[in-house]
Structures are given as structure tokens and as C-alpha cells.
Residue frames relative to the residue before (quaternion, step in Angstrom):
aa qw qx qy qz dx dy dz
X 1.0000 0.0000 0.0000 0.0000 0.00 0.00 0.00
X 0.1187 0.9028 -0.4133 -0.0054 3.42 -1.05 0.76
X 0.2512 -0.9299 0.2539 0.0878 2.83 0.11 1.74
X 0.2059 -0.7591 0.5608 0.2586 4.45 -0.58 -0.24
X 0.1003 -0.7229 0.6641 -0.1624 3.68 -0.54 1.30
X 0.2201 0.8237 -0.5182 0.0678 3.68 -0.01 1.18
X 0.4955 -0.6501 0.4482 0.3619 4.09 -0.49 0.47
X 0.3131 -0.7127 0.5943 0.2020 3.71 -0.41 0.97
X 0.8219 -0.2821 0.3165 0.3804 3.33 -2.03 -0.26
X 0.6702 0.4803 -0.2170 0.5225 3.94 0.77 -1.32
X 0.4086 -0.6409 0.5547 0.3387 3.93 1.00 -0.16
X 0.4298 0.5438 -0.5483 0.4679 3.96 0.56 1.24
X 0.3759 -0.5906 0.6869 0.1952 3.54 -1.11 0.67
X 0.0625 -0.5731 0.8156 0.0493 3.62 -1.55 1.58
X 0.4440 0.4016 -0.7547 0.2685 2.65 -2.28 0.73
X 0.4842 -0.4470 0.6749 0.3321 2.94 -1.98 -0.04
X 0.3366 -0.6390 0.6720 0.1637 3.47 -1.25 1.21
X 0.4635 -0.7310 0.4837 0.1294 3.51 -0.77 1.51
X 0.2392 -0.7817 0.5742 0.0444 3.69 -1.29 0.56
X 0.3943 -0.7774 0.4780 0.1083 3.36 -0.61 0.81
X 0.1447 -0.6848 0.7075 0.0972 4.00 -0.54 0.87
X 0.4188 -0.4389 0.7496 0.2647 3.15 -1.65 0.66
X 0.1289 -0.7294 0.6200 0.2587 3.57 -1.88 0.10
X 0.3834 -0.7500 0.5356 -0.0605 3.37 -0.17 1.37
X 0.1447 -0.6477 0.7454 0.0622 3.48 -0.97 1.43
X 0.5104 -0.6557 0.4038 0.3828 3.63 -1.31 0.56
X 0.4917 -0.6026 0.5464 0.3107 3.25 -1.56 0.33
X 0.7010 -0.6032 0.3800 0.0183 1.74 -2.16 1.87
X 0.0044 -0.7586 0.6507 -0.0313 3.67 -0.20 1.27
X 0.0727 -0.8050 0.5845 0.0706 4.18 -0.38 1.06
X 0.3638 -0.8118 0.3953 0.2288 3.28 -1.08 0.62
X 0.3750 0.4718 -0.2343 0.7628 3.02 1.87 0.72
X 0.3890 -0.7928 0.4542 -0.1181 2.27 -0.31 2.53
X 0.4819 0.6185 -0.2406 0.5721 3.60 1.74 -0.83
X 0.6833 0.4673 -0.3881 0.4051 3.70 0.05 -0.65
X 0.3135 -0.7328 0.6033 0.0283 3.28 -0.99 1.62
X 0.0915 -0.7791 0.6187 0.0429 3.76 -0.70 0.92
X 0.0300 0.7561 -0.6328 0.1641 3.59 -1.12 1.01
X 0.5001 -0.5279 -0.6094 0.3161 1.69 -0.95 2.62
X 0.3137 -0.7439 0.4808 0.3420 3.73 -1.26 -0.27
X 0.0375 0.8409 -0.5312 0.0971 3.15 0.37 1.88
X 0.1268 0.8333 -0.4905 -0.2214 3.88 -0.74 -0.15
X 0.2485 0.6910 -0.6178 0.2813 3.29 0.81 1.25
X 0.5408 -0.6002 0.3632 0.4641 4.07 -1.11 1.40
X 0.6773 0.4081 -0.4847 0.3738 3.48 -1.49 0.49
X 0.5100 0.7646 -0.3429 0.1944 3.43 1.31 -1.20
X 0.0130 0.7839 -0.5801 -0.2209 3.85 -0.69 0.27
X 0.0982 0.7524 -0.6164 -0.2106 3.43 -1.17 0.42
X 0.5335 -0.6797 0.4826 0.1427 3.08 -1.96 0.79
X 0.0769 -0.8045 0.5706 0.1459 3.92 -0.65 0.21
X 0.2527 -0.7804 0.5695 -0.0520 2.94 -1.63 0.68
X 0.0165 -0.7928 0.5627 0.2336 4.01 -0.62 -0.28
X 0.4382 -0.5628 0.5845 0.3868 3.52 -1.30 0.06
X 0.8119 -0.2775 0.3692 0.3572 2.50 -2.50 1.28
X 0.8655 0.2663 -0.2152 0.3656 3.25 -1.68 1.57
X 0.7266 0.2669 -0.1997 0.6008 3.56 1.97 0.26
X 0.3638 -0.6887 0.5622 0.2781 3.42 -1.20 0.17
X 0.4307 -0.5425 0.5751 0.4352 3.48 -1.17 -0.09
X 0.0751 -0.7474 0.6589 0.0404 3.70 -0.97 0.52
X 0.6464 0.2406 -0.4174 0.5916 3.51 0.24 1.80
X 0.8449 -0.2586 0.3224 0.3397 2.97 -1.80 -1.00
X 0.5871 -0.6262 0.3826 0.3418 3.43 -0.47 1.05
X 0.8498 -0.1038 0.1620 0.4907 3.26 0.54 -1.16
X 0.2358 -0.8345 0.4925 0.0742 4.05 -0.38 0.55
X 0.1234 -0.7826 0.6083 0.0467 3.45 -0.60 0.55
X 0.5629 -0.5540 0.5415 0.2880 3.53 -1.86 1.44
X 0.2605 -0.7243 0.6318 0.0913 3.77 -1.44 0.78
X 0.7020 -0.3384 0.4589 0.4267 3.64 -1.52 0.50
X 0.8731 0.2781 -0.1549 0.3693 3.95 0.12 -0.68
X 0.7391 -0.5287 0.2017 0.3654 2.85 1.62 0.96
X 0.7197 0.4873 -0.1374 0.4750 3.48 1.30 -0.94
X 0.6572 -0.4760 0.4293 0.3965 3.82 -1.41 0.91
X 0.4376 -0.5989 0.5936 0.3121 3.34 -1.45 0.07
X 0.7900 -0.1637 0.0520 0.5886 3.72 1.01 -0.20
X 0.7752 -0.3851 0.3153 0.3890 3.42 -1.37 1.11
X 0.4108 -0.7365 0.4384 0.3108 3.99 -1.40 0.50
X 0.5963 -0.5741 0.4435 0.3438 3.70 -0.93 0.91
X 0.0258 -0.7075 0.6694 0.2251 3.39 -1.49 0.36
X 0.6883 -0.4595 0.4457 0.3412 3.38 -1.65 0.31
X 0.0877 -0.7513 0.6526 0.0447 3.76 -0.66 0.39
X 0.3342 -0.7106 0.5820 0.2112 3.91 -1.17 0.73
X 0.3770 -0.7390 0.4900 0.2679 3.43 -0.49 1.60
């Protein structure tokens, strides 16, 4: 993005003073009540980590991270009894 912000005749700065949006992947709602989530950020860059409680495996990706386009890096894990 590239903005122009120039000082006029009266010494006042036109333009529109730009604003920044966070991009934000959506939150992580698992159906698998068992699936531990650590931390549960979803701002882009964001990584989160999963886990299960004693007595399950993780059955996916260990951990998944928020992308430029808003979207997960990969589908959410569920909790499997070992």
C-alpha cells in the first residue's frame, strides 16, 4: 500500500491518515471437546499448538499456523484413545 501525505499552504497535512487491520484467521472452534489448544491466537503469523489428555493421541498436525489469506495452515486435530 502506498500512501501521499503532503503539507498544504496553511502548514496542515491533507490526506487521509491510513489505518492498519490486523488479518485474523477465524477461531478455532474443535469438535473434540478433548483437544487442548495452546495459545489461542489468530492474528496472521500466529502459531497454535495442540495437545490431548493423558490416555489420547493427537490424530493430525501437531500444530497449525494463521496465513496471509486469512486461512489455517491445515485442518484441526482430534484426540484419539490410545
Amino acid at each position: 500500500m502506498t500512501v501521499k501525505i503532503s503539507e498544504n499552504t496553511i502548514g496542515r497535512w491533507s490526506g487521509t491518515v491510513p489505518t492498519c487491520e490486523p488479518i485474523l484467521c477465524p477461531r478455532l472452534e474443535p469438535d473434540d471437546p478433548r483437544l487442548i489448544i495452546t495459545p489461542h491466537n489468530t492474528t496472521y503469523g500466529s502459531r497454535v499448538l495442540f495437545s490431548c489428555p493423558w490416555g489420547y493421541k493427537l490424530q493430525g498436525q501437531p500444530g497449525i499456523e494463521c496465513h496471509l489469506d486469512s486461512a489455517w495452515s491445515a485442518p484441526l486435530p482430534t484426540c484419539q484413545r490410545k
